[in-house]
DOGUKE-880992 format. One line per 3 residues: number of its first residue (from 1); their letters; for each residue x, y, z of C-alpha. Coordinates in Angstrom, 2 decimals, m for minus. Layout:
NUM = A = X/Y/Z; ...
// end
This chain:
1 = XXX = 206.82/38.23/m16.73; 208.11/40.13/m19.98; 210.32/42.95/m18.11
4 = XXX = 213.72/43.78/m18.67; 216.96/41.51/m18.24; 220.10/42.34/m16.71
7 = XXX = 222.69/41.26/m19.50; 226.33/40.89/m18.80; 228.51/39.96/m21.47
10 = XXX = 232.44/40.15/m20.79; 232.85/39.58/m24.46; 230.83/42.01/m25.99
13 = XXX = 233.74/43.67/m26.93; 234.79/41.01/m29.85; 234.19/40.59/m33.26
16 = XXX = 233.41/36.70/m34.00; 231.90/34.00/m32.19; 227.82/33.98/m31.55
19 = XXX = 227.87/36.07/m28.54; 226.33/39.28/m29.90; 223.80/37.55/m32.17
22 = XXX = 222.43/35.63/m28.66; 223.13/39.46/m26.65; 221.10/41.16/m29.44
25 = XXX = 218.40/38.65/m29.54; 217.48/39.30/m26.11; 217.87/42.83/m25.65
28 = XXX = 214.94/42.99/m28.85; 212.74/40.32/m27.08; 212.60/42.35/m23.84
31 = XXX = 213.41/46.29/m24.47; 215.13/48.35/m21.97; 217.38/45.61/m20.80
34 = XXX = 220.27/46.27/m19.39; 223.66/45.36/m20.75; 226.60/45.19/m18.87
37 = XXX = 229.95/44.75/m20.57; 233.16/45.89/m18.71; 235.61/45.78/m21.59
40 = XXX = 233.49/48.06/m23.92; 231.05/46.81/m27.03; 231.98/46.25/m30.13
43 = XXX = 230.50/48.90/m32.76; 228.38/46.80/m34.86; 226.49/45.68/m31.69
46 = XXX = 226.01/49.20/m29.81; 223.86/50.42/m33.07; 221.66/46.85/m32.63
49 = XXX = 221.64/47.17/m29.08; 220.42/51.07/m29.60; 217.84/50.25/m31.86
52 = XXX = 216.40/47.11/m29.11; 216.52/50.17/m26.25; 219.29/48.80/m24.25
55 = XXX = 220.91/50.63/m21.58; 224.59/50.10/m22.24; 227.08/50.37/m19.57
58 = XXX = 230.56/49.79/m19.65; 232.30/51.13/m16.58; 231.44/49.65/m13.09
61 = XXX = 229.08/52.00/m11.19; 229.51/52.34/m7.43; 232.44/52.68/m5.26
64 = XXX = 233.21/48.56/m4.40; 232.47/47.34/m8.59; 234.96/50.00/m9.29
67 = XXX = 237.50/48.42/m6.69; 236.45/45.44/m7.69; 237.38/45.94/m11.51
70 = XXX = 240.55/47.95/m10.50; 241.61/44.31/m8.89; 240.46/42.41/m11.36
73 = XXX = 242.12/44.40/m13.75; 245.69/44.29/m11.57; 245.45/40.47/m11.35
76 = XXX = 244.73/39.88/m15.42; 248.21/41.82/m15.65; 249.70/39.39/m13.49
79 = XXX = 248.56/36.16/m15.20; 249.54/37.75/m18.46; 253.19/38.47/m17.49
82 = XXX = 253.24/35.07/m15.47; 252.08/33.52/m19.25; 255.23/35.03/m20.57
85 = XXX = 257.57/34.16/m18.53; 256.46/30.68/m17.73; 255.30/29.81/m21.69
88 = XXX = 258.58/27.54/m21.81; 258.17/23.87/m21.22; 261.39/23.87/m19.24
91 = XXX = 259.15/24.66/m16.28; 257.92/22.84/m13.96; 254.06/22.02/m15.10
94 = XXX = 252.56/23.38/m12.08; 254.26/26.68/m12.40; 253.29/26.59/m16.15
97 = XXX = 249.38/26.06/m14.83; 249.55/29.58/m12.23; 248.62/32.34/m14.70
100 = XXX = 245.80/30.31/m16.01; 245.04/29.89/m12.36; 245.20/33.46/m11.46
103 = XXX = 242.81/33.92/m14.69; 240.40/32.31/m13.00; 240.62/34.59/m9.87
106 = XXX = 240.76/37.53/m12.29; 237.44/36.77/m14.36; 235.63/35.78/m10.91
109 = XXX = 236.36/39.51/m9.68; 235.55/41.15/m13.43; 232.15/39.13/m12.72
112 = XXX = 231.59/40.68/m9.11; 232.15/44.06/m10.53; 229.66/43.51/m13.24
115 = XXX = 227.21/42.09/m10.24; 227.50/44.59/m7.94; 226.67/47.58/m11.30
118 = XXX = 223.43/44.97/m12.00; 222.76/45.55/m8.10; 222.97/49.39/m8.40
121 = XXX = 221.45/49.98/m12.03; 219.39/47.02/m12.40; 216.55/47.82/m9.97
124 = XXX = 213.07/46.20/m11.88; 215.14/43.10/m13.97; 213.14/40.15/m14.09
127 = XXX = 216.85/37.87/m14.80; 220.41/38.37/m14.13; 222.09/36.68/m16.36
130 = XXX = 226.08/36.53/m17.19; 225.99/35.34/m20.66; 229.35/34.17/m20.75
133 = XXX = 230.94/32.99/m17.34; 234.00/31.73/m16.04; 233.97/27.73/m15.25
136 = XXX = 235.21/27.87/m11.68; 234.44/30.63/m8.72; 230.91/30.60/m9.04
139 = XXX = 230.30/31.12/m5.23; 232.71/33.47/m5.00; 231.44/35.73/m8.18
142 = XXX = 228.05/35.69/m6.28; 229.40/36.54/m2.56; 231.41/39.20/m3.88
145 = XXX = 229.10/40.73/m6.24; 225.98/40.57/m3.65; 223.67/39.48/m6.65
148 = XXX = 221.74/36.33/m7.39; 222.33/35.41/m10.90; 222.42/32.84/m13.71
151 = XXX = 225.68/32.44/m15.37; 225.77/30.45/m19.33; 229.11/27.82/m18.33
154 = XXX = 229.97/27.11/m21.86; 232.91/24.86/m21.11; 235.03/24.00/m18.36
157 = XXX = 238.64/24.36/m20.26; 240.54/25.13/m17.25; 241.25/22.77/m14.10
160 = XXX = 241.31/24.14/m10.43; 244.63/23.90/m8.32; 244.83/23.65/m4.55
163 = XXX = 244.55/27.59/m4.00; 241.61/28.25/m6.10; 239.56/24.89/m4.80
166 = XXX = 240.35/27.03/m1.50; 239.10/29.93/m2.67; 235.71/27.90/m4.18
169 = XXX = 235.46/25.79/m0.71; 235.47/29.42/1.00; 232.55/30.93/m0.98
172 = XXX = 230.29/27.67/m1.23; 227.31/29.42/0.33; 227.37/31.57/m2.57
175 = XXX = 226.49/28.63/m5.10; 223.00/28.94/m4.04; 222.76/32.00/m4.97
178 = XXX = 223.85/31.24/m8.72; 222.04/28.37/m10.84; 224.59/27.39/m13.81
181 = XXX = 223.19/27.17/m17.24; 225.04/24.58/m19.21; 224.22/24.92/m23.74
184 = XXX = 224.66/20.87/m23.40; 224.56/18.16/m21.33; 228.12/17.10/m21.73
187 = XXX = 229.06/20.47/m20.61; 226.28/19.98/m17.51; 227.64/16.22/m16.63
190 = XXX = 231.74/17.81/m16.70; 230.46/20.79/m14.39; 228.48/18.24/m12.41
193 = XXX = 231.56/16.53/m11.60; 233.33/19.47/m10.38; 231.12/20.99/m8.76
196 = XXX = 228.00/18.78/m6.99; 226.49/21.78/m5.26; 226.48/23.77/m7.81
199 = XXX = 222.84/24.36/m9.04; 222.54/23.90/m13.03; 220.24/23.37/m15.61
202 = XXX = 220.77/22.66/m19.32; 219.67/24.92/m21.89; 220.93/26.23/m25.63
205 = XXX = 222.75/29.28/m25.62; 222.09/30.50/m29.54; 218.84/31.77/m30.25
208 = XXX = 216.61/31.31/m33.31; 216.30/34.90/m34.92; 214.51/33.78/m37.65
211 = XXX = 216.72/35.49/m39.64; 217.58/33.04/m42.64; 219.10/33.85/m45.61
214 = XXX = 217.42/35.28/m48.39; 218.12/34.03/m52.54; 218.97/37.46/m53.00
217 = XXX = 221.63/36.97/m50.23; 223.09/33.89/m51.24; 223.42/35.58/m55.10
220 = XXX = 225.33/38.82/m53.34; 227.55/35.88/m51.56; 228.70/34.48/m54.55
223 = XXX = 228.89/38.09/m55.95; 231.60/38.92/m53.18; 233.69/36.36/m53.79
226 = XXX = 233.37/36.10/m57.33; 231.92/32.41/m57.51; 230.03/31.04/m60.43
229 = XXX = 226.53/30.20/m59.39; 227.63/26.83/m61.24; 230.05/26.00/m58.58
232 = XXX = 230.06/24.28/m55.59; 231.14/26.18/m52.35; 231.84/24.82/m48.87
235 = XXX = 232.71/27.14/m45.87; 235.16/26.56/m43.36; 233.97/29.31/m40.51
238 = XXX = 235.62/30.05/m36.95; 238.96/29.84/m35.98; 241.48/26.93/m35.78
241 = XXX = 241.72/26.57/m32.47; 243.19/23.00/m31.06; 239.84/21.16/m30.25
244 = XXX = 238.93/21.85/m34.34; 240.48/19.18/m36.54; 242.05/20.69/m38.94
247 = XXX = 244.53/18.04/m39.43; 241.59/16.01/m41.26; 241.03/18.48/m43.62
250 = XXX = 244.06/18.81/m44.50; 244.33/15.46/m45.57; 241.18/15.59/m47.09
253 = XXX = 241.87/18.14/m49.72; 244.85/16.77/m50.08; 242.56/13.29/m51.84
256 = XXX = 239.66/15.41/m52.87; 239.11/14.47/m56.72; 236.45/17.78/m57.37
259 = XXX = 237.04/21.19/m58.08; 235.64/22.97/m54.97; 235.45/26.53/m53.58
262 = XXX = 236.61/26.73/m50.10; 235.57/29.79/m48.30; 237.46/30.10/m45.31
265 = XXX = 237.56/33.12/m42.51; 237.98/33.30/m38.94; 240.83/33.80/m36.40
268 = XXX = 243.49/32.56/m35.64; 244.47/30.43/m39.30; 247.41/28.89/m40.37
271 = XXX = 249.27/30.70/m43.43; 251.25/28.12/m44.58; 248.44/25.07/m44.48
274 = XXX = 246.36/27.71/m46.50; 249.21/28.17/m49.02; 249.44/24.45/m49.40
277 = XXX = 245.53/24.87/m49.94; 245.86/26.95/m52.63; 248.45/25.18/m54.73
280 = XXX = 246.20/22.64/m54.68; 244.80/21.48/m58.20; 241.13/21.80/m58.75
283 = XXX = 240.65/23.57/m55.07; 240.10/27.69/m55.26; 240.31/29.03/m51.64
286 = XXX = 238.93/32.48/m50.81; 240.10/33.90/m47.51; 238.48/36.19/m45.24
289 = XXX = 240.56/37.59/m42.42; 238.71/37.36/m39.03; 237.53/38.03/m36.56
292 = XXX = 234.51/39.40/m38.99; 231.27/41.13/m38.26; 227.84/39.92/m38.95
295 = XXX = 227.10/41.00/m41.85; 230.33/39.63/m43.84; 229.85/36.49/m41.90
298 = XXX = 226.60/36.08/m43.26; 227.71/36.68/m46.86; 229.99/33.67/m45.91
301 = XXX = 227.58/31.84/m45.31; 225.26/32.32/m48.27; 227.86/31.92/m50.65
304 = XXX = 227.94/28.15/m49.30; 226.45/24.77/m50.25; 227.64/23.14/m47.03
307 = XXX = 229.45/24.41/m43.98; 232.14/22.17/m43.00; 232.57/21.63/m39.36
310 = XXX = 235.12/19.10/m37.70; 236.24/19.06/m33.90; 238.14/16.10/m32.21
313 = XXX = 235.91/13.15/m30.67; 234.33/13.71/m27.37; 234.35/17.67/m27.96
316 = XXX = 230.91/17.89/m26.16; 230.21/22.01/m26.03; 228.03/23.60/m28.10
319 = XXX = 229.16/24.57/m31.64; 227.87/27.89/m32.57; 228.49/27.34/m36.10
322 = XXX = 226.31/24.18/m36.48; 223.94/26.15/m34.41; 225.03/29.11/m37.38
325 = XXX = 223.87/26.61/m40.28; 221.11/25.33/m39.34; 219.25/29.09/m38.13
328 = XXX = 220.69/30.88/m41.48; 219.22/27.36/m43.74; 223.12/26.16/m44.86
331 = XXX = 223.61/22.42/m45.22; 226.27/20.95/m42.84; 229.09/18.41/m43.13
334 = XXX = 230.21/17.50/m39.77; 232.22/15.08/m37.55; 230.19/12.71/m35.23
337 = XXX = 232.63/14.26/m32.14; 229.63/14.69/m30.29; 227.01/11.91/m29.48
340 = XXX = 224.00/14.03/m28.35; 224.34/16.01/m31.23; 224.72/13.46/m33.73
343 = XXX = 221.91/11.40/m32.78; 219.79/14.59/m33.24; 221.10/15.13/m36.37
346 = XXX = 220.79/11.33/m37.60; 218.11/11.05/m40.63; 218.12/14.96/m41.61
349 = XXX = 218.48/15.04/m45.42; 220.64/18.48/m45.05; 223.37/17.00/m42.53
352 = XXX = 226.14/14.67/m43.78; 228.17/13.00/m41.07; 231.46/11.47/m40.99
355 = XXX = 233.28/9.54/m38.60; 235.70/12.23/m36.44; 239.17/12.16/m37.68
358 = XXX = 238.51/10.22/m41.07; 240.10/12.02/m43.46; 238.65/9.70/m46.21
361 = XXX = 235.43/9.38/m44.82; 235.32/13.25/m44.84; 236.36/13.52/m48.58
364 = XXX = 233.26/11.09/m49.53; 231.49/13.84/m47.84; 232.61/16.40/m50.00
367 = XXX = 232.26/14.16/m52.85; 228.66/14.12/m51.92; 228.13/17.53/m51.86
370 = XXX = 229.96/18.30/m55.18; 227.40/15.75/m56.91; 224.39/17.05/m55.63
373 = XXX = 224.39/19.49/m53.28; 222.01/18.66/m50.12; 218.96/20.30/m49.92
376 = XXX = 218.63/23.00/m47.30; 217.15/22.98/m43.73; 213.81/24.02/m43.19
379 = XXX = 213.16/26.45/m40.46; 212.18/23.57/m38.21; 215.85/22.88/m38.27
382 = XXX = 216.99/25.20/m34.83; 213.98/23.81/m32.76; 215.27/20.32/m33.68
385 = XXX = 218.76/21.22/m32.09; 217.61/22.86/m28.63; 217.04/26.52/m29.91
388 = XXX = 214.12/29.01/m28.99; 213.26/32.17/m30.36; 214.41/35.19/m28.28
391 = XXX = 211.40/35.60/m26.58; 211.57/31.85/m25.93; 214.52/31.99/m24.28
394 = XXX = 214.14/35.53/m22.39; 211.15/33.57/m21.01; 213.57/30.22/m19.97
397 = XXX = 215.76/32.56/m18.23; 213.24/34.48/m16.53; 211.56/31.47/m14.83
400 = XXX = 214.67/29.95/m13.99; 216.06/32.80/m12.38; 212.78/33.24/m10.48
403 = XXX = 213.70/30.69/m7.38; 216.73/32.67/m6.65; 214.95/35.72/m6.47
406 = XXX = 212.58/33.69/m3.46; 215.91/32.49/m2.04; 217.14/36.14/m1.72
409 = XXX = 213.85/37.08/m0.38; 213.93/34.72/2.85; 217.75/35.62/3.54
// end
């Protein structure tokens, strides 16, 4: 079965993270896919998505999606102004909690909308697939969107209250209709927990594109920034967002004995711990404002001898810049947050781990590096962390979609 996919993606529309790259990927395994993406698609991804023949659509098609949206739409409003006004700790926690709450109801209808323009335009799809889903709602996306789908859970960030376990408890029929796909098993066992009818399997979102980076490439990287090949160069990539441990590097640099090039881009940073970078002796930072497209995020990347990447302990999700490194053939440095992941990386000769939260542990890291730079991952290296090509995966989804499809067909 190598037909098209139905391919919704409510965050086509942003620069940064590795949805497009995993979007892309599958549109070019399986041409004339269909991609879905309500909020628009960012630039650099329509002209990849055009060359792969996708069909792109970004308005809901048929008279209930477009209701659907319209509500959806009306109820993001909501939680946004109910953010505002409720931001201040002087309120009452549970008050603070209702706009995330009403997110949730939001992103369930956005989904249904998307659903019910896969129903109308998606006639011959061998997989529909929401490549980015909301944690909660599942039933509910799949009632109201009349459409059997798979739906990527990539963490489960935000806890139901009374009104939307109602809502869930209301539309449980619907989880049979859905089968979650969870990148890890972390993410799987928390979603388990919540949800115990909910159908899920476990499965990497990134994809291997086999597109690693050339010594051409990595000389243009150190071109950009103007690096000395001589140097050493680690790269701090994505942005600092609480679960990241920033704190530790911090303190690292702070102790770090080596000159060192620090690229560093993503969104959102901190100005002032970046100015403190900088005055730093023996430290040159380079900054790249983000969010930033492929192809500068790549030069990023080659530039590099390591990319750095630190999260707090038990931060179980899948990190799309470890899964970054090891498909572009960059060296890591990274915290031992995450078990599963550690144990898989355990004897590679290209990743140096460091106990989560040590700054000094973390600075021998660097050390490391700046002494002899690791050599670089073979392109074994995404197959040992869970990826598959595109095709690969296009196949994974297909045949796990497949029993809802024979569901559907006895209802």
């Amino acid at each position: 079965m190598t037909g098209p996919l139905v391919l919704i993606e409510p965050y086509a529309h942003r620069l940064g993270g590795h949805h497009h790259g995993t979007l892309t990927a599958l549109a070019q395994a399986r041409p004339g896919s269909l991609v879905i993406s309500p909020h628009g698609i960012a630039s650099e991804a329509v002209a990849d998505l055009g060359k792969a023949g996708a069909r792109l659509v970004t308005a809901p098609a048929g008279a209930v999606a477009t209701v659907l949206w319209a509500v959806s739409r009306l109820t993001a409003g909501l939680s946004a102004a109910g953010q505002c006004v409720f931001r201040s700790r002087r309120w009452p926690r549970r008050l603070r909690r209702l706009p995330h709450q009403v997110t949730l109801v939001a992103r369930c209808l956005a989904e249904a909308s998307a659903l019910r323009t896969a129903r109308r335009l998606g006639s011959g799809a061998y997989a529909v697939v929401i490549l980015t889903a909301s944690e909660a709602l599942h039933g509910a996306a799949a009632l109201l969107g009349g459409q059997p789908h798979l739906r990527f859970v990539h963490e489960a960030i935000t806890t139901e209250d009374a009104a939307v376990r109602l809502l869930g408890r209301l539309a449980r029929r619907g989880e049979q209709q859905v089968i979650a796909v969870c990148p890890t098993q972390a993410v799987g066992d928390h979603l388990a927990a919540a949800f115990a009818d909910l159908p899920a399997v476990v499965g990497s979102f990134a994809v291997d594109d086999g597109r690693r980076l050339s010594d051409a490439e990595r000389e243009g990287g150190r071109a950009a920034f103007g690096i000395p090949a001589s140097a050493v160069v680690v790269c701090l990539v994505g942005g600092w967002w609480p679960y990241k441990d920033i704190t530790v590097v911090d303190a690292a640099l702070d102790r770090l004995k080596e000159p060192l090039h620090l690229v560093v881009t993503g969104s959102p940073l901190d100005e002032a711990v970046l100015e403190r970078w900088r005055a730093l002796p023996g430290l040159r930072v380079h900054t790249v404002p983000g969010p930033v497209s492929d192809t500068v995020l790549r030069l990023v990347y080659a530039a590099a001898d390591a990319a750095l990447v630190t999260r707090r302990p038990g931060i179980g999700k899948e990190s799309g810049l470890v899964m970054d490194a090891a498909r572009y053939g960059v060296p890591l440095i990274v915290s031992d947050h995450d078990g599963a992941l550690t144990a898989r990386l355990h004897g590679q000769p290209w990743a140096l781990a460091f106990p989560a939260g040590d700054p000094d542990a973390l600075v021998d890291a660097l050390h490391s590096v700046i002494r002899q730079p690791p050599e670089r991952p073979g392109p074994e290296a995404p197959g040992l962390l869970g990826m598959r090509s595109a095709v690969e995966q296009a196949d994974f989804l297909t045949r796990t979609f497949t029993p809802l499809t024979a569901k559907e067909s006895r209802c």
